[in-house]
C-alpha positions as CSV (number, residue, x, y, z in Angstrom):
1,X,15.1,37.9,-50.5
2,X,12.0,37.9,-48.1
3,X,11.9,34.1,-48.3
4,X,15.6,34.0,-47.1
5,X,15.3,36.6,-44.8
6,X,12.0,34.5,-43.4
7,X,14.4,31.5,-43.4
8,X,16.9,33.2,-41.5
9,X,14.4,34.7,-39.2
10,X,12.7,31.3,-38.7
11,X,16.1,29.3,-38.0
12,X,16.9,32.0,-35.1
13,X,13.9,31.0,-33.6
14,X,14.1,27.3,-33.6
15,X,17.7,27.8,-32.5
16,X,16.3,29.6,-29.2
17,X,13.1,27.6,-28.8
18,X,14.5,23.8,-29.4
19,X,16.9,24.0,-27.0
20,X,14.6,25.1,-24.4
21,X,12.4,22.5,-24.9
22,X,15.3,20.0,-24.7
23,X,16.5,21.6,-21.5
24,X,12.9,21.1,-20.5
25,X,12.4,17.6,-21.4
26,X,15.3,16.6,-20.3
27,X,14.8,16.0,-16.5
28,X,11.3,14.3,-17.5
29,X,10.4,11.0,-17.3
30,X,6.5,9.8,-18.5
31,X,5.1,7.0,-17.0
32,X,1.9,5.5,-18.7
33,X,0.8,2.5,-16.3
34,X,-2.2,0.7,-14.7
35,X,-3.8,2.7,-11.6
36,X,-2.5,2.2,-7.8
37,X,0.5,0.3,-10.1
38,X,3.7,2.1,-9.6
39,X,5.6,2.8,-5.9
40,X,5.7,6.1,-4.4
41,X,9.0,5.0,-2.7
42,X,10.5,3.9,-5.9
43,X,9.8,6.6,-7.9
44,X,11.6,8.6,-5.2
45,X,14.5,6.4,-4.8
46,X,15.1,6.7,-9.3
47,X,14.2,10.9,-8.9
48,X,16.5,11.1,-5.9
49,X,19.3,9.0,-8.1
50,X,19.2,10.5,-11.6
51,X,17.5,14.0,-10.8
52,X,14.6,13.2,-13.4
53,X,11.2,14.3,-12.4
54,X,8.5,11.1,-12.6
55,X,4.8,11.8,-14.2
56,X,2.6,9.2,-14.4
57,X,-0.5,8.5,-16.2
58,X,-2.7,5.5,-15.8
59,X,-5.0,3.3,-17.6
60,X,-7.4,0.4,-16.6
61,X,-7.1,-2.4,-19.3
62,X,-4.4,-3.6,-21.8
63,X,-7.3,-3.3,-23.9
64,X,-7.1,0.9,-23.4
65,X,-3.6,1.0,-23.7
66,X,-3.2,0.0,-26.7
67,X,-6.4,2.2,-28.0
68,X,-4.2,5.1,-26.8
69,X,-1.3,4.7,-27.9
70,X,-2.0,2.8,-31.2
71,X,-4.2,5.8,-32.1
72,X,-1.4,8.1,-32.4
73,X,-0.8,9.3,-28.4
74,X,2.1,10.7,-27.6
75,X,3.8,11.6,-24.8
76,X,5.0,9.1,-23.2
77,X,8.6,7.7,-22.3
78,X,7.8,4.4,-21.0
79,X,4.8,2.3,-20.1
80,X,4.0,-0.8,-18.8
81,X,1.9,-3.7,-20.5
82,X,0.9,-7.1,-20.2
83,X,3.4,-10.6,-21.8
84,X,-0.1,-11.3,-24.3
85,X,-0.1,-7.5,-25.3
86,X,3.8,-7.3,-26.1
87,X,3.8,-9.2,-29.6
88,X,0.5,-7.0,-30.5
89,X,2.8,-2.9,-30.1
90,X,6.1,-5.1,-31.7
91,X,3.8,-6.1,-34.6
92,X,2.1,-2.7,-35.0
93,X,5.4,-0.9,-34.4
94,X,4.6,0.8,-31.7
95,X,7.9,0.3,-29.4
96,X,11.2,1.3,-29.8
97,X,13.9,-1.1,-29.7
98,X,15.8,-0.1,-26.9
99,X,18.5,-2.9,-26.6
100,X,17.6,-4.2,-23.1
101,X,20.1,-7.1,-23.3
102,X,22.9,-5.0,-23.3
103,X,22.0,-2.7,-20.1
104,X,24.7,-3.4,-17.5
105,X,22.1,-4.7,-15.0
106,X,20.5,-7.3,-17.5
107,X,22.7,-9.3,-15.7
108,X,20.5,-9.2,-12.4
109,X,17.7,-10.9,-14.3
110,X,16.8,-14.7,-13.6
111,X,17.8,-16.5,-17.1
112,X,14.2,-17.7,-17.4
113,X,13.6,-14.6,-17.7
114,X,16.1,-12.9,-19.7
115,X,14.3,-14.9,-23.0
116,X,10.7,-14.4,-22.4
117,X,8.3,-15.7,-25.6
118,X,7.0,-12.1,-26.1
119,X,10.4,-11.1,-26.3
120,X,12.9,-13.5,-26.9
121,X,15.9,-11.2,-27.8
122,X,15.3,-8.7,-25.0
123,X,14.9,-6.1,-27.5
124,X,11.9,-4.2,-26.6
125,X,11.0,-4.9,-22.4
126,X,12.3,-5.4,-19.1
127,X,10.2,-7.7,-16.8
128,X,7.8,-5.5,-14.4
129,X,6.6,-7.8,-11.9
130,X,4.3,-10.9,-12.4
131,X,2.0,-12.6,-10.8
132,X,-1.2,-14.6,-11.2
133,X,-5.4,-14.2,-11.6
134,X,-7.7,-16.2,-10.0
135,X,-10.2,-15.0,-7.4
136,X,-10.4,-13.7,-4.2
137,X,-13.4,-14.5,-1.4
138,X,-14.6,-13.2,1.9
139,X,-15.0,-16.3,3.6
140,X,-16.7,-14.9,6.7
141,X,-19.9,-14.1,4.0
142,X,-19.3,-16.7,1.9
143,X,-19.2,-20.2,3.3
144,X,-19.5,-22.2,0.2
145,X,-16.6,-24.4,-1.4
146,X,-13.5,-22.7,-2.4
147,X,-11.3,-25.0,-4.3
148,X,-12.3,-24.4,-8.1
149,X,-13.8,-22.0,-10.5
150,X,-17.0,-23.0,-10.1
151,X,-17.4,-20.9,-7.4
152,X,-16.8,-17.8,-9.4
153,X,-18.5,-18.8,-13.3
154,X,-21.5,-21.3,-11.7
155,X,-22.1,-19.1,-8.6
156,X,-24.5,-20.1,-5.5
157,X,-27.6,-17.9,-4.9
158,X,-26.4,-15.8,-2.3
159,X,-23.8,-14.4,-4.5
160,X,-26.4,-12.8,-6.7
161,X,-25.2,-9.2,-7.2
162,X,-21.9,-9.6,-5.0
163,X,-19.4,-11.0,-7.7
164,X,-17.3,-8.6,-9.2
165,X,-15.1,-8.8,-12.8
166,X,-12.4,-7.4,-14.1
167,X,-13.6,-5.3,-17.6
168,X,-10.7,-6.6,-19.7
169,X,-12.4,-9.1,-21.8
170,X,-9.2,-10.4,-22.4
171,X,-8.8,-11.4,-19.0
172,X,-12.1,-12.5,-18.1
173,X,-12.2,-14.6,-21.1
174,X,-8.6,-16.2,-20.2
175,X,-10.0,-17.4,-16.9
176,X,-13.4,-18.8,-18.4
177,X,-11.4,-21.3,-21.0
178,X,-9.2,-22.5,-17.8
179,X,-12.2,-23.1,-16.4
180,X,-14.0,-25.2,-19.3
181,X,-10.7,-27.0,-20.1
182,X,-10.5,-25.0,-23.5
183,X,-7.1,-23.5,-25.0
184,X,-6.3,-20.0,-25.3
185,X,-6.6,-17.7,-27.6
186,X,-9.6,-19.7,-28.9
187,X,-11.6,-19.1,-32.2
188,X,-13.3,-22.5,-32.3
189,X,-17.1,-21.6,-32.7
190,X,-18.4,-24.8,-30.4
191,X,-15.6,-23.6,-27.9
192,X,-16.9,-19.8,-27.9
193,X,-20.4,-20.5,-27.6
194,X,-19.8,-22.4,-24.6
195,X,-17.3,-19.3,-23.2
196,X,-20.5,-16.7,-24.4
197,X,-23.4,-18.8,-22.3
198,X,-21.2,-19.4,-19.5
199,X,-20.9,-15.8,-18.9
200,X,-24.0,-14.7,-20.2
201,X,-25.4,-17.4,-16.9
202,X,-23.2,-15.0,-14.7
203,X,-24.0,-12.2,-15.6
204,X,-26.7,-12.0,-13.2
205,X,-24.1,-12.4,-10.0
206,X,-21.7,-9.6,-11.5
207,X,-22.0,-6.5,-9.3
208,X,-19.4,-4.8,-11.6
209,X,-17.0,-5.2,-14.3
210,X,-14.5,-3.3,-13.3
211,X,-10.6,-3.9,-13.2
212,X,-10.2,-0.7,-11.0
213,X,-11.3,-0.5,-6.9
214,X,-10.9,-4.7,-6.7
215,X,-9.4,-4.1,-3.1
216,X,-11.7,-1.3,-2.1
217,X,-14.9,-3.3,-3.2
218,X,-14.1,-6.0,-1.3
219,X,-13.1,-4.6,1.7
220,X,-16.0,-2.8,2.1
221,X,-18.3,-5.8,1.0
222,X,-19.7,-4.0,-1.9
223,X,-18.5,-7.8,-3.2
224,X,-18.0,-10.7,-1.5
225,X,-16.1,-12.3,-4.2
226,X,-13.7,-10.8,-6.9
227,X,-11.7,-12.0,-10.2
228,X,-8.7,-10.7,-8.6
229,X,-4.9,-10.7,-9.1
230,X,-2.9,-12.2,-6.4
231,X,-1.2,-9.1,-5.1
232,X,-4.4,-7.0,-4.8
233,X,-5.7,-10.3,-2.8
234,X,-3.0,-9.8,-0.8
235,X,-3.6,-6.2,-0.2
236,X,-7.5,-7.0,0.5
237,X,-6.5,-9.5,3.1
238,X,-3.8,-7.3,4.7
239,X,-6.9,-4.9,5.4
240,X,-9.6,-7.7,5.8
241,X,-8.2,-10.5,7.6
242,X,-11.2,-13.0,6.3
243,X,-10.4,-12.7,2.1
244,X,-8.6,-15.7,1.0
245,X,-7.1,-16.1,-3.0
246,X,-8.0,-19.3,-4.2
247,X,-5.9,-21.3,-5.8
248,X,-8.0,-23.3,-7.8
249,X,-7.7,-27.4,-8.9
250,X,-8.4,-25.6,-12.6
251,X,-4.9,-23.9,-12.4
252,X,-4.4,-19.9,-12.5
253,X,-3.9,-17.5,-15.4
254,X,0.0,-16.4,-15.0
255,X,1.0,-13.1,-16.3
256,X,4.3,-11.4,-16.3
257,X,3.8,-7.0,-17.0
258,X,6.5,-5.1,-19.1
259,X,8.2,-2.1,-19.5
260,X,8.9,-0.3,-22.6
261,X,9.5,2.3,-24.8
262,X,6.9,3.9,-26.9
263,X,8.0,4.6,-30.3
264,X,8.7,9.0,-30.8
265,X,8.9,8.9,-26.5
266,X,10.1,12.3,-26.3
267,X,12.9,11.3,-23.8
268,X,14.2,8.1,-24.6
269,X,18.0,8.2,-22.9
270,X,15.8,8.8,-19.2
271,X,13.6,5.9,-20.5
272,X,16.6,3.7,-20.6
273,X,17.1,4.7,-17.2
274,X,14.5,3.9,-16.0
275,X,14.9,0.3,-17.0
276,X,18.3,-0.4,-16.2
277,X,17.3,0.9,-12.8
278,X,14.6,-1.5,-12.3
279,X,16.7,-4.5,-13.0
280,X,18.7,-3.7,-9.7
281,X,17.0,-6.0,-7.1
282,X,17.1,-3.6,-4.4
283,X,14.6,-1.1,-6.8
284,X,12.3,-3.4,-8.3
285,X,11.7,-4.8,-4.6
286,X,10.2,-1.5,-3.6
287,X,7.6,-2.0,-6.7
288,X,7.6,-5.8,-5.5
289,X,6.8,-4.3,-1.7
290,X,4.0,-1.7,-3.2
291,X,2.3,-4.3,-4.9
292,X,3.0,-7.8,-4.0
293,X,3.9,-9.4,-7.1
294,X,7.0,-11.8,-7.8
295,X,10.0,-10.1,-9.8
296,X,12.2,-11.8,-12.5
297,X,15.7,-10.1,-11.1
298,X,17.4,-12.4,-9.4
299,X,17.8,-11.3,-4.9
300,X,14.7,-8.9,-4.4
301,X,13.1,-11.6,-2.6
302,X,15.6,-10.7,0.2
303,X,14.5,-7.3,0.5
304,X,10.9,-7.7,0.7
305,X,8.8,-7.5,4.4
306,X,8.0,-10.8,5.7
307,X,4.2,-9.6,5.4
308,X,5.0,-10.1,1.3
309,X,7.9,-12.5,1.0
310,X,6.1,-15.5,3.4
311,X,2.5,-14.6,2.4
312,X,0.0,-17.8,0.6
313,X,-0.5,-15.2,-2.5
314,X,2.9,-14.4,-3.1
315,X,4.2,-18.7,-2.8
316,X,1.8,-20.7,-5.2
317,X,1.6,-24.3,-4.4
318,X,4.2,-25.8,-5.9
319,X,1.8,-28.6,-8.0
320,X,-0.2,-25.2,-9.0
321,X,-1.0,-25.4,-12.7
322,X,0.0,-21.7,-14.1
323,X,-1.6,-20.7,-18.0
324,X,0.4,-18.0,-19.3
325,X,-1.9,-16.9,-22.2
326,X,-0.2,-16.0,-25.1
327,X,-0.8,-13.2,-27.8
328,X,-4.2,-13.9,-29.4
329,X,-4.1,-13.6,-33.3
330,X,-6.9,-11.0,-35.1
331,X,-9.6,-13.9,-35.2
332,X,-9.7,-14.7,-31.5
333,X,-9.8,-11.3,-30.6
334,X,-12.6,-10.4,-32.5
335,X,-14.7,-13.0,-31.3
336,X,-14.0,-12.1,-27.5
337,X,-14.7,-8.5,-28.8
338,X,-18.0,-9.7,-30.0
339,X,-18.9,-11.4,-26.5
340,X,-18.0,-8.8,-24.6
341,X,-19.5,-5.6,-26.4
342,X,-23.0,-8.2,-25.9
343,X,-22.6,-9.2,-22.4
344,X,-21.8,-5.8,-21.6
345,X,-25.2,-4.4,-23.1
């Protein structure tokens, strides 16, 4: 009889307490994301729309994110991640299928886009914004050629101590294979000693590893030049008229970020929200304007300032060679694991 009477006691409770914390959890939406990475005015335009109150989160590496969440974080409604990351949280289970394809704007996406290789069935992600990695110079301290990677991995003397990195080893060591003509995702031993004394050479030159603070460090010449993505070169140069983003004869790294659903999100209806809403090309432009990266729905272009639309970092030649880098399997990322925890010593 106490045991039922506990029962009883204990399902009054829950019935009081659970829908409170629904009510509560209901106008919430979780954002986990890279830093300076998601627009004020968007965020406003979705909490004005829906009534859901945005919190964001941030990280600095794909590398970190899926640390977090793959150690059992929760919390989160949606976050955003790189294309090479994707198949890694599908294959550990850590998204929800959330049935992107059949949101009424999946529509509004380019069809190159609507089957991406990290997600071919539109299952998991909707396309973030994308852009590409190569690096950025201040060409009023640096007067040296400026048309490969040379620059950056077999630096002149005067850049000792002014080159700064990103600290995603998978990053840095997608741009060193461009640079030596070597495939992604590589586990060849001949190939990785080659990546390993190539930046162990640099390391000397590298004022920082940091993916964080790119456009601040340059800027105020803490670095001269920068492994840098394209928008936050056009950021630097919009602030610092003499930083140019090289596009060099190597080719670029392309890279395409993703939103999804972290599997247990505690709100996942105002998730799906969230990405239908950013496949309206009127709202993903005000990420595209914040950051100056491409989009893959189809007519933001036409809502962007001219300062981002007609800008040299947001149009790539057209005979620019782009590497999208793929998922690396176990035995590749172990190697660059081993590199970088040496380098980094």
């Amino acid at each position: 009889m106490k045991n039922a009477k506990r029962m009883l006691a204990t399902a009054s409770l829950l019935a009081i307490v659970v829908p409170a914390i629904a009510r509560a959890d209901a106008g919430v939406l979780h954002i986990y994301n890279w830093t300076d990475y998601t627009s004020e005015e968007m965020v406003k335009k979705f909490e004005a729309e829906t009534g859901i109150k945005v919190t964001i989160d941030t990280y600095d590496s794909n590398e970190t994110a899926l640390a977090k969440i793959s150690s059992g974080a929760a919390g989160y409604d949606v976050m955003i991640i790189s294309n090479d990351f994707v198949p890694i949280f599908v294959k550990q289970g850590l998204f929800e299928k959330v049935d992107v394809a059949g949101m009424p704007n999946f529509r509004n996406l380019d069809p190159k886009w609507q089957k991406r290789p990290w997600d071919p069935r539109a299952e998991y992600t909707v396309p973030w914004v994308w852009g590409t990695t190569s690096y950025s110079v201040d060409t009023a301290a640096y007067k040296g050629p400026t048309d490969s990677l040379k620059a950056l991995f077999e630096p002149s003397d005067d850049l000792k101590g002014k080159i700064g990195m990103f600290g995603s080893p998978s990053e840095v060591m997608s741009l060193a294979l461009l640079y030596l003509g070597k495939d992604q995702c590589n586990s060849n031993p001949a190939d990785l000693k080659a990546v390993n004394a190539l930046l162990e050479a640099q390391k000397p030159f590298v004022k920082v590893y940091n993916s964080d603070g790119t456009t601040e460090r340059q800027v105020s010449g803490e670095t001269i030049m920068h492994e840098q993505w394209s928008g936050k070169a056009l950021a630097s140069r919009l602030q610092k008229p003499t930083v140019k983003y090289v596009f060099p004869k190597e080719g670029v790294i392309g890279w395409m970020d993703n939103v999804a659903v972290p599997k247990g999100a505690p709100n996942v209806e105002n998730a799906k929200k969230f990405l239908n809403f950013l496949m309206d090309p009127e709202n993903i432009a005000l990420q595209q304007k914040s950051t100056g990266y491409q989009s893959a729905v189809t007519g933001s272009d036409k809502f962007l300032p001219k300062e981002t639309g007609e800008s040299p970092e947001f149009n790539p030649p057209e005979d620019l060679k782009i590497v999208f880098a793929p998922a690396c399997e176990e035995k590749a990322t172990r190697a660059y694991d081993r590199i970088w925890t040496t380098l980094r010593q």
